[in-house]
C-alpha positions in Angstrom: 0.8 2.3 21.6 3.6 3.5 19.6 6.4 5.2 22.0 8.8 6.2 20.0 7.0 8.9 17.9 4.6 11.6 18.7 2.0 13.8 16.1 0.9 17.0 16.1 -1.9 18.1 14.4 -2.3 21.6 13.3 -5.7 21.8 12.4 -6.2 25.4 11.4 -3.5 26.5 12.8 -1.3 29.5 10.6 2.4 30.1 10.5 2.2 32.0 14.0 1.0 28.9 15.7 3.0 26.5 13.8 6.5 28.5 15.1 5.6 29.0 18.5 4.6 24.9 18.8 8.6 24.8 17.4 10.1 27.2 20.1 8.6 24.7 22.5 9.7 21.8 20.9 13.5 23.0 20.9 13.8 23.0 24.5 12.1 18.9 24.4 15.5 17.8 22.6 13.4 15.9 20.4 15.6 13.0 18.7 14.0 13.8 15.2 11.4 16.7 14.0 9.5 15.8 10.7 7.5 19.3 9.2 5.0 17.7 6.9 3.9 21.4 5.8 5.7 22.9 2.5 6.0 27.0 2.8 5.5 27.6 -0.7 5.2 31.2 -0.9 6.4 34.0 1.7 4.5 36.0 4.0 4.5 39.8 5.3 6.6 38.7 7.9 8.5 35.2 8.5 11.3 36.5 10.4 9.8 34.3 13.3 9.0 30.8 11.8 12.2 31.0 9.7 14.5 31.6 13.5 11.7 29.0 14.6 13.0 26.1 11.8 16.7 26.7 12.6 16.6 26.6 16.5 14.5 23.1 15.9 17.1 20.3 16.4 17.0 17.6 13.9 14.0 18.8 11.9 13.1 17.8 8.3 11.3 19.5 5.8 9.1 18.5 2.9 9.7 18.7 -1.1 7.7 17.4 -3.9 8.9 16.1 -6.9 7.5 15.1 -10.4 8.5 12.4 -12.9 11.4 13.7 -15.2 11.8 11.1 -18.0 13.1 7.7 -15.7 14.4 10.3 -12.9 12.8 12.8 -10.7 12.9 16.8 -10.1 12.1 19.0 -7.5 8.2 20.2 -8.3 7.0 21.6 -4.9 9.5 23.3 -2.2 9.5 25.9 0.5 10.3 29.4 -0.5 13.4 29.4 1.6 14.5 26.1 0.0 18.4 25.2 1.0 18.7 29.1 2.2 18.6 27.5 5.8 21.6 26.2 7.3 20.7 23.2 9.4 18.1 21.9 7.5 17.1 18.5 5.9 14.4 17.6 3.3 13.2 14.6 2.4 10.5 13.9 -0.6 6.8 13.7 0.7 5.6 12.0 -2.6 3.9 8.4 -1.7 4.6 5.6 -4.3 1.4 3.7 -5.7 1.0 1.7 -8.7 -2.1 4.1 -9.4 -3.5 7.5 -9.3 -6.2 5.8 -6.6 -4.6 2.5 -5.2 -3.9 1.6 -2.2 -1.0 2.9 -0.3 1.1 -0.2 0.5 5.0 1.2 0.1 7.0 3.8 1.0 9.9 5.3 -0.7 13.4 5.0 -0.1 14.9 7.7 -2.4 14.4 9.5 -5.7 16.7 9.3 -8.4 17.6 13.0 -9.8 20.1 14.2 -12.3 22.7 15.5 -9.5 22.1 12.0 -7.7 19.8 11.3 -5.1 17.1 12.7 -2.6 16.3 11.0 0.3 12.1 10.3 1.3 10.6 12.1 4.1 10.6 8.9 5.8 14.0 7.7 5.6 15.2 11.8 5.7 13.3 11.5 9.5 14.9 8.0 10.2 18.3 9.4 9.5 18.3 11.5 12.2 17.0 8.9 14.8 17.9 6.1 14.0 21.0 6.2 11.2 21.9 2.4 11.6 18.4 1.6 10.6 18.5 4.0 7.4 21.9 2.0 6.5 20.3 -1.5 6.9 17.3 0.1 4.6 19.6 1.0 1.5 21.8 -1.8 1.8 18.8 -3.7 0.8 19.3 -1.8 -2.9 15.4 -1.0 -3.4 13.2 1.6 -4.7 10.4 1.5 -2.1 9.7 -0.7 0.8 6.6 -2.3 1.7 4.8 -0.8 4.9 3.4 -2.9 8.1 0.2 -1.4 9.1 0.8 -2.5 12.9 -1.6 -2.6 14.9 -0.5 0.5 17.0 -2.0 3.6 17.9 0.1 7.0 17.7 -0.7 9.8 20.1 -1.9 12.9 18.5 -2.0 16.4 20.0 -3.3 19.6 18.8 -1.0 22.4 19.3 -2.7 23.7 22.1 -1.9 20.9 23.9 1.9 21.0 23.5 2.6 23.3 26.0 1.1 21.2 28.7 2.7 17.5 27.6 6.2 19.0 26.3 8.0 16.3 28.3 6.0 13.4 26.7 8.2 14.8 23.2 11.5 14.6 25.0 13.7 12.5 22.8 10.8 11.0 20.4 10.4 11.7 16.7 7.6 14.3 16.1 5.7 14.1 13.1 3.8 18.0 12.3 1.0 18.0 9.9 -2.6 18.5 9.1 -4.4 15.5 9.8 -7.9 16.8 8.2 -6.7 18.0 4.5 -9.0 16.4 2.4 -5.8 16.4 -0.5 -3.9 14.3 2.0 -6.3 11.6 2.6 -5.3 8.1 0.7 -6.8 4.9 0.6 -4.7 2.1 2.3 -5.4 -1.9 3.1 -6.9 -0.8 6.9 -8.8 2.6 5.6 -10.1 4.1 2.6 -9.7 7.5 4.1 -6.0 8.0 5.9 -4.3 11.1 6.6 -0.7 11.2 5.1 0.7 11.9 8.3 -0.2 8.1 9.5 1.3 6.2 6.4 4.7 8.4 7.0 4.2 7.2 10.9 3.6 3.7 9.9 6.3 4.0 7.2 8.4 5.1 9.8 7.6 2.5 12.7 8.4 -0.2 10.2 11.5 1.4 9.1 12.2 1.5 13.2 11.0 -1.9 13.4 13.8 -3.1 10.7 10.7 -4.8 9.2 12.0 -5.9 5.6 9.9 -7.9 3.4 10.3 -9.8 0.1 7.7 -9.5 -2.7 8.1 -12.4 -4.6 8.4 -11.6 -9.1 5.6 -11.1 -10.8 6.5 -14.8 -12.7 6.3 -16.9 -9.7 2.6 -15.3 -9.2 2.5 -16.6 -12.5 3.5 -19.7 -12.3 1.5 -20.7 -8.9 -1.7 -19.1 -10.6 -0.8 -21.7 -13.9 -0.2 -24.5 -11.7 -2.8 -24.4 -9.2 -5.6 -24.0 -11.9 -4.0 -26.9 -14.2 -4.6 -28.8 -11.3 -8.1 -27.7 -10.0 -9.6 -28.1 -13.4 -7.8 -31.6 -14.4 -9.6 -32.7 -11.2 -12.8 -31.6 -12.1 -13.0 -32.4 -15.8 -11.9 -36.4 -14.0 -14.6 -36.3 -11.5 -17.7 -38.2 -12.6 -21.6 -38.6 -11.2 -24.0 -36.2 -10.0 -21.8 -34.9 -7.2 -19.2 -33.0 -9.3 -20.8 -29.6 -8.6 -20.9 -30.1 -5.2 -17.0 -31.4 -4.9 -16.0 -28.4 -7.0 -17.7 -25.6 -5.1 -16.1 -27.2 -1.4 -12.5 -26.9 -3.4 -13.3 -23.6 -4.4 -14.2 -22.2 -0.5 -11.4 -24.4 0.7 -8.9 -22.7 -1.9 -10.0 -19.1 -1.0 -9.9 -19.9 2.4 -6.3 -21.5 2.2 -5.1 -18.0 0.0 -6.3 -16.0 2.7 -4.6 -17.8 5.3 -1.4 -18.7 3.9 -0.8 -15.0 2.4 -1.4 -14.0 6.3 1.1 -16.5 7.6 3.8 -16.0 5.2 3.3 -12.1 5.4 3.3 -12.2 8.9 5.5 -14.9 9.8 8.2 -15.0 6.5 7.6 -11.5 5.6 7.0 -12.4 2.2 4.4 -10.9 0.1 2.9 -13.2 -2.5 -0.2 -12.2 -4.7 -2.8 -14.7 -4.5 -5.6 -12.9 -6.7 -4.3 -13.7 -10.1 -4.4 -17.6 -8.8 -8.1 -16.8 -7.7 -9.0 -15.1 -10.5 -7.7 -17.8 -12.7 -9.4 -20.7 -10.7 -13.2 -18.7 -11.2 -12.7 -18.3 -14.8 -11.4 -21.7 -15.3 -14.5 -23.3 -13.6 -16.5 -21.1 -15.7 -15.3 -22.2 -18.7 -15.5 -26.2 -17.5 -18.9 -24.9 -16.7 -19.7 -23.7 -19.9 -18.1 -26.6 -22.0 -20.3 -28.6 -19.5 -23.5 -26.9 -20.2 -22.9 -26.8 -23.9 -22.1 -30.6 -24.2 -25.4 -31.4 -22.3 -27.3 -29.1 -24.4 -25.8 -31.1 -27.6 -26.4 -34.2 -25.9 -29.7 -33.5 -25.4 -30.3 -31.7 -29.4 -28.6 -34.9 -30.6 -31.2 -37.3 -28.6 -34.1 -35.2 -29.4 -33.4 -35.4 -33.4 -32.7 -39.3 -32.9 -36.2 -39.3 -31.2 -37.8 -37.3 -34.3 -36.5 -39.7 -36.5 -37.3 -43.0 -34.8 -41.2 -41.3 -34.7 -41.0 -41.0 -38.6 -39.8 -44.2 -39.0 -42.3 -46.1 -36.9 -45.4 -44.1 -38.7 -44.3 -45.1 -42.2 -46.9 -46.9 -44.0 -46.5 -49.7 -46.9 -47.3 -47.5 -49.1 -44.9 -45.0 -47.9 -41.9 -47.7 -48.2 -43.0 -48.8 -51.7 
């Protein structure tokens, strides 16, 4: 179970709701309060939920932004954006390398024209844990990757708050919807993960000071080139009817060996290295020793079937065929 930070789900839960779960929450002392909700437009009457987000120690607020050439800008904000004394936002956006790939990494910061905005993640970190944030961008990157732990968060509904507020006494609270559909993303534990649990898990390794190193893209390279050199050299050399057989026991003991040495070293070194292109290369490079296989026997056996043909015509040739 993860101690150190607490969720609250809104469900269906309106503005109303949403303030009065903050008026209790400023007398917990939380260490850190993360609003995953962006107030886009106003209401009849805020006057309530905007006294609610100032008397909230250490809260954070969510902004979107959009891709602006090889910088960002502000997209998405809250109506009462920077009008708030008191008040950090961090961006909510989460970095994959497609529109529907898994969500492995979470941000650091965003580049803008007037410098730099923090994420949501490390905007929430900052005010818990400020050490940790240094360590984070004294490491120089873009995004981080994220350690799905194996830890479960405790979630409450805001009905509940009232009768646990001392459970959120100097904990980080995340506040969120944990059933909008737009907020589900697909991740390496779930296809289906509310947004709210990759910002906790982004957040537990930030905590954790859990740093890995993604080796380049050429080293994945190079291992896939090397390894399948090998694998097919050896099987182009081995001879008799048991090649097949030798090949397919490489082949599970290779898969089997990816699986278990990516685990160790992401585990153990924290280093993230990309096995499938070696994988990849290994199947299609038996497929083509396959084919060039099955092609040479098939020529073999057109070569000795015309030699065959031919010895038969020249074994029923007559005398008076010859002369």
């Amino acid at each position: 179970m993860e101690d150190r930070i607490r969720i609250i789900d809104i469900g269906i839960g309106g503005r109303e709701e949403i303030a009065d779960a903050l008026e209790i929450l400023s007398f917990c002392e939380p260490k850190a309060v993360g609003l995953d909700i962006i107030f886009e437009q106003p209401s009849d009457d805020d006057s309530r939920l905007l006294a609610a987000l100032q008397s909230t120690p250490n809260i954070v607020l969510p902004i979107g932004v959009a891709s602006d050439g090889d910088r960002f800008k502000i997209d998405d904000r809250p109506f009462f954006y920077e009008d708030l004394p008191g008040i950090s936002y961090g961006v909510i956006n989460i970095p994959t390398s497609g529109p529907k790939s898994s969500v492995r990494e979470y941000a650091v910061s965003f580049p803008t024209s007037d410098g730099k905005l923090p994420s949501f993640v490390a905007a929430v970190a900052e005010k818990s844990d400020p050490d940790a944030v240094k360590a984070l961008t004294g490491r120089g990157n873009d995004v981080e990757t994220i350690a799905y732990h194996s830890k479960e968060y405790k979630i409450y509904t805001l009905d509940e708050l009232a009768d646990h507020a001392e459970e959120f006494i100097d904990k980080i609270v995340l506040i969120g919807s944990m059933s909008d559909a737009s907020d589900m993303h697909p991740t390496p534990i779930n296809s289906y993960v509310p947004g709210l649990i990759i910002h906790a898990s982004a957040l537990s390794t930030l905590l954790d000071r859990e740093w890995y190193t993604t080796l380049p893209r050429y080293m994945d390279y190079l291992l896939a080139f090397v390894i399948c050199f090998l694998i097919i050299l050896a099987t182009i050399g081995i001879k008799g009817g048991i090649r097949g057989l030798i090949v397919r026991i490489i082949q599970v003991v290779l898969a089997y060996s990816a699986v278990r040495i990516g685990y160790e070293l992401f585990i153990d070194k924290h280093i993230v290295c990309n096995f499938s292109g070696t994988l990849l290369m290994i199947a299609f490079g038996l497929f083509a020793v396959d084919i060039w296989n099955g092609m040479s026997a098939l020529i073999s056996l057109l070569k000795k079937n015309i030699k065959k043909i031919k010895n038969k015509r020249e074994t029923t040739r007559t005398c008076e065929n010859c002369y």
